[in-house]
C-alpha positions in Angstrom: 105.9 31.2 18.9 107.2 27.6 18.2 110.7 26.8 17.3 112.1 23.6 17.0 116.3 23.4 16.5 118.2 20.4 15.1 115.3 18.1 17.1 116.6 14.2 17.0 114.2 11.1 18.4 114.5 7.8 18.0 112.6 4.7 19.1 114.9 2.2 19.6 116.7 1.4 16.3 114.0 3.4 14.6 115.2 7.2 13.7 111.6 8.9 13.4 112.8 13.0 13.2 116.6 13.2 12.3 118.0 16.8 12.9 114.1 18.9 12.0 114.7 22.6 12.5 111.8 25.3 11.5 109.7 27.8 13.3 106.3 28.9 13.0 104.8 32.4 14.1 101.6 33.5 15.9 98.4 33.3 13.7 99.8 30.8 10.8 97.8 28.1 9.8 101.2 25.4 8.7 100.8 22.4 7.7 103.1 19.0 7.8 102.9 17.1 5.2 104.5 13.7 4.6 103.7 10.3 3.3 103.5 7.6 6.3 106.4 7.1 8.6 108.2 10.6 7.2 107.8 11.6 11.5 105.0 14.1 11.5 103.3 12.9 14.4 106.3 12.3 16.7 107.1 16.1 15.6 103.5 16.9 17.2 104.0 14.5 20.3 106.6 16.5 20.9 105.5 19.7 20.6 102.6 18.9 23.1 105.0 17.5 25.8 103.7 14.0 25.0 107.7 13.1 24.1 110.7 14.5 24.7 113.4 15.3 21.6 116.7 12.9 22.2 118.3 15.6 21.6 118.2 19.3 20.3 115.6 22.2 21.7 112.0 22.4 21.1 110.4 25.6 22.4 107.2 27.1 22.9 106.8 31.0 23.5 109.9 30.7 24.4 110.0 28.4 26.8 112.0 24.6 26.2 109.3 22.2 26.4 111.2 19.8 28.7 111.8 22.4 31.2 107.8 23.7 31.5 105.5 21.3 29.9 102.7 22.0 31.8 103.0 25.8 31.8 103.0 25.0 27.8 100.2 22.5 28.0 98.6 25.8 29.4 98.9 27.3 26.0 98.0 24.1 23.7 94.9 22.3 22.3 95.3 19.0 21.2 93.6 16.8 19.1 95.0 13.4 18.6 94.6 11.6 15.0 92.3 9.1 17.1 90.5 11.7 19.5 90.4 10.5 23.2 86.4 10.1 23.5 84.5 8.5 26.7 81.8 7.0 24.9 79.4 6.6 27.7 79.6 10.5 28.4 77.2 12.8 26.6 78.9 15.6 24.5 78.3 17.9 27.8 79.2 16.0 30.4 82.2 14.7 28.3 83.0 18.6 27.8 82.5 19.3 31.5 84.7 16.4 32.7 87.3 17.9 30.1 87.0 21.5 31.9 87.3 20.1 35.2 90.2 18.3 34.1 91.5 21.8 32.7 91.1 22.8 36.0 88.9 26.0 34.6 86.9 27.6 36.9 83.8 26.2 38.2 81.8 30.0 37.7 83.6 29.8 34.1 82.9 26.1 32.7 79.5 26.7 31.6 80.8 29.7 29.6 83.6 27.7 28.0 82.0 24.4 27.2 78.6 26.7 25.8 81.4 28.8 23.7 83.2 25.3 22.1 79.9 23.5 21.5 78.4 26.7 19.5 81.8 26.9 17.9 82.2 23.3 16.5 78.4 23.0 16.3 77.7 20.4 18.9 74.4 22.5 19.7 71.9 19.3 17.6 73.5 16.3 19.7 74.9 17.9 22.9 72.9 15.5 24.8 73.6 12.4 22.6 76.1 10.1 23.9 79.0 9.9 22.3 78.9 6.3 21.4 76.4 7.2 19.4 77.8 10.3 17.4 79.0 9.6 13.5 82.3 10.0 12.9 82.2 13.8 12.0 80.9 14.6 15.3 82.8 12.9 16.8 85.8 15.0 15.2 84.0 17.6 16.5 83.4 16.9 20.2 87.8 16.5 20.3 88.0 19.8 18.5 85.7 21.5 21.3 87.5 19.9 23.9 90.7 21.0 22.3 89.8 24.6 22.8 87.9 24.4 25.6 90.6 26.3 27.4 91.0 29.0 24.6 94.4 28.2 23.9 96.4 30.0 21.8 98.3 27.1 20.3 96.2 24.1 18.3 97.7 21.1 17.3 95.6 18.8 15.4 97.1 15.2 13.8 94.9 14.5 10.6 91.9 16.2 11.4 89.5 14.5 9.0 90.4 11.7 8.1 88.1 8.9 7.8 85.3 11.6 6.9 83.2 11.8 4.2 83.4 14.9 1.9 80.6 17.1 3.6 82.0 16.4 7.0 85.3 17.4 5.7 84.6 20.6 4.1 82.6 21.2 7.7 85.9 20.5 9.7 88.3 22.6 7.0 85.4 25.4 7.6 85.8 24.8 11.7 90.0 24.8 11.2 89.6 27.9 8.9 87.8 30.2 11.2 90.0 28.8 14.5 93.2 30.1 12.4 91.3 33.8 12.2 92.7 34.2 15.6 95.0 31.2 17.0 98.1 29.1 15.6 97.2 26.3 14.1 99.4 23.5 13.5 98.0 20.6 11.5 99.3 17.0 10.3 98.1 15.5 7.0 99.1 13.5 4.1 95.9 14.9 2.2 97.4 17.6 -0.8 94.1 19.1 -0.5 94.0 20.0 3.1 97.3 21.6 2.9 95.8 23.8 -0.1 92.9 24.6 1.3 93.6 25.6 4.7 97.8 26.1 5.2 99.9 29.6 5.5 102.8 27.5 4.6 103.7 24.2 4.3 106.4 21.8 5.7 107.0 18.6 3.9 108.7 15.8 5.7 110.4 13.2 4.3 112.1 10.4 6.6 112.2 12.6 9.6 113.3 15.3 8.4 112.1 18.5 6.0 112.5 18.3 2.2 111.2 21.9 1.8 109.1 24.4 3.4 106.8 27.6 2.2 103.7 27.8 0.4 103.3 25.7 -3.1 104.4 28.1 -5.5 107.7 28.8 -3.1 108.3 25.2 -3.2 107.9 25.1 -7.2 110.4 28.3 -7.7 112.9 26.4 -5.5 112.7 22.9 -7.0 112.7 24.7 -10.6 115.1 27.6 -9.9 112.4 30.0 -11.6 108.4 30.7 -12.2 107.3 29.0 -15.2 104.9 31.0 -17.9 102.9 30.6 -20.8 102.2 33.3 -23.3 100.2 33.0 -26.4 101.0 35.6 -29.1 99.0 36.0 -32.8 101.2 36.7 -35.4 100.0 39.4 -38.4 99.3 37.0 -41.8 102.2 36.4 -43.6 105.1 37.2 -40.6 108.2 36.3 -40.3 108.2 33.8 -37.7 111.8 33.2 -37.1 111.5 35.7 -34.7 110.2 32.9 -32.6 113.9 31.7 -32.0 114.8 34.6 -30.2 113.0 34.3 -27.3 115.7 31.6 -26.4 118.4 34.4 -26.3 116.4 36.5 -23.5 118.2 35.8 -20.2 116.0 34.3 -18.0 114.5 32.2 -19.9 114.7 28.2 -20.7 112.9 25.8 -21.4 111.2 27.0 -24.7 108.5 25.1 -26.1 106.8 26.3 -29.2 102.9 25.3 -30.9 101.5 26.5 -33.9 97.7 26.6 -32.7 95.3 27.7 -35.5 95.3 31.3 -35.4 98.1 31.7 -32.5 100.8 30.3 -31.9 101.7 29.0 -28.0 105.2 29.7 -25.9 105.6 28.2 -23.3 108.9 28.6 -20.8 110.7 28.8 -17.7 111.7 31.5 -16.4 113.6 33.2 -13.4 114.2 36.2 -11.5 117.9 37.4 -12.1 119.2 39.9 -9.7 121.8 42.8 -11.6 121.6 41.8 -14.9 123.8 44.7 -16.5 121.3 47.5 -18.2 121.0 46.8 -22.3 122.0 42.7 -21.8 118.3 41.6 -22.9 115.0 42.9 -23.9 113.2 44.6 -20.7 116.3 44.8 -18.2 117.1 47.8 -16.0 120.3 48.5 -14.6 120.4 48.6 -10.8 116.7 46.1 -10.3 115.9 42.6 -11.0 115.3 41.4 -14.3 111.7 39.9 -14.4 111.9 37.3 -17.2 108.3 37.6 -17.2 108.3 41.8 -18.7 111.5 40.9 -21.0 109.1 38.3 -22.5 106.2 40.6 -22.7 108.6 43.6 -24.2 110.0 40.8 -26.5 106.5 40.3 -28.0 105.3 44.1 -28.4 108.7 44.7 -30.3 108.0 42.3 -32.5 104.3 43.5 -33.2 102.5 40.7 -31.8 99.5 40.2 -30.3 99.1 38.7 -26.8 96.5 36.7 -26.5 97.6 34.7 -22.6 100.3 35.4 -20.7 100.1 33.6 -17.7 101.6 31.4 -15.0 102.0 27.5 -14.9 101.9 26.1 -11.2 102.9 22.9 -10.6 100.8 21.2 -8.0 101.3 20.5 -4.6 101.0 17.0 -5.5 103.6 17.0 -8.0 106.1 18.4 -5.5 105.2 15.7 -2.6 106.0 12.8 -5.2 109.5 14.5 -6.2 110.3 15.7 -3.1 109.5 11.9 -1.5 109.9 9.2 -3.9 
């Protein structure tokens, strides 16, 4: 649905996306994520028209967005980080003016502007102006007019911020159940957002992507492998050299070993080895992949110990922003 190839803009000496390829399908929810400056807003200018790439092709459904940017506009919803708000209009008449704007139907306004304000709960302060609206509501009224139109394309540059936490877990809600049935494209440098509402994410770092996927692709990739915990109780009185071994699985690094009070802890890295002869290690089957993970867990029953925990360590979104940007 939206595919951007080798995309290059500049303002003036100022190189804001440098080569930024990636495509997005129909009914993902994808975040861009980026500390300030790292170009995700002049990726979103320029997927609504608003500028035109230097230089590679930015397309939606297919078509190149300098070539048809109104038929595109057609398909898009906007909403600007500062949301473009005629204070002296009421919520409806603001709505209205948007529709007309929209060039929507006069016989099918009233259905579309009743649809967005029940939608993005505008019903309590439809007739408020909007001078008066708090800054959630405010949020709001540019969501509604965003999909006033139904489009099937909604771009939204930091949707909450400057909210307080209820009116941000209102909007996620609002973004959550507008990704049930459209594309969603949303800019943030909030970890959170991305976690609670994203398919995937896309991290930018000086215009251009450091990584893309969800967090735990991202983690895999940085890492080369999952990382896991098990906990295992030995019987009284055990050998436990047998700890060393679990070194000598393939697969597995990083070993770190705790004697807890009645367990003792392993923690490691491990990785997913494709063809790893039959007989090499502990759990391995010729002709599959070799899950470090079972070799670890076959490693323990052999032994006769007791699993107690066996189970993944993520690393946080956060953690990979500040790697993947500092």
């Amino acid at each position: 649905m939206i595919e951007l190839t080798e995309v290059h803009k500049s303002y003036g000496s100022l190189k804001a996306v440098a080569g930024v390829s990636f495509s997005i399908k129909a009914g993902e929810i994808v975040g861009l994520l980026g500390p300030n400056g790292a170009g995700k807003t002049t990726i979103l200018k320029i997927l609504t028209g608003f500028h035109y790439p230097d230089s590679g092709s930015a397309r939606v459904d297919g078509l190149e967005i300098s070539e048809a940017p109104l038929l595109i506009k057609r398909t898009l919803g906007y909403l600007p980080e500062s949301a473009p708000l005629y204070d002296d209009f009421t919520v409806r008449e603001y709505l209205h003016f948007v529709a007309r704007a929209r060039r929507i139907a006069p016989g099918d306004r009233q259905r579309r502007c009743a649809a967005a304000i029940e939608a993005c709960g505008l019903s309590s302060v439809v007739q408020r102006p909007i001078a008066t609206l708090s800054k959630g509501y405010r949020q709001r009224t540019g969501l509604a007019q965003a999909m006033l139109h139904d489009p099937d394309i909604l771009i939204l540059d930091e949707p909450t911020s400057g909210l307080d936490p209820n009116q941000i877990l209102e909007i996620r809600r609002l973004i959550r159940s507008l990704g049930e049935s459209k594309t969603v494209v949303l800019s943030t440098h909030i970890m959170q957002e991305v976690e609670a509402l994203c398919d995937r994410v896309l991290i930018l770092n000086k215009g251009r992507i450091a990584a893309t996927g969800t967090a735990a692709q991202i983690a895999a990739e940085l890492s080369g492998g999952a990382r896991y915990a098990i906990s295992v109780i030995a019987a009284p009185g055990s050998d436990e050299s047998v700890f060393a071994d679990v070194e000598h699985l393939a697969g597995v690094r990083d070993v770190r070993i705790s004697r807890l009070e009645r367990a003792v802890r392993i923690s490691a890295e491990l990785s997913l080895l494709p063809g790893v002869p039959a007989g090499a290690e502990a759990g391995t089957r010729e002709g599959i992949d070799y899950d470090a993970g079972a070799a670890l867990f076959d490693w323990a029953v052999a032994h006769g110990l007791r699993i107690s925990e066996l189970q993944p360590l993520r690393r946080s979104l956060e953690e990979l922003f500040v790697e993947l940007t500092r």
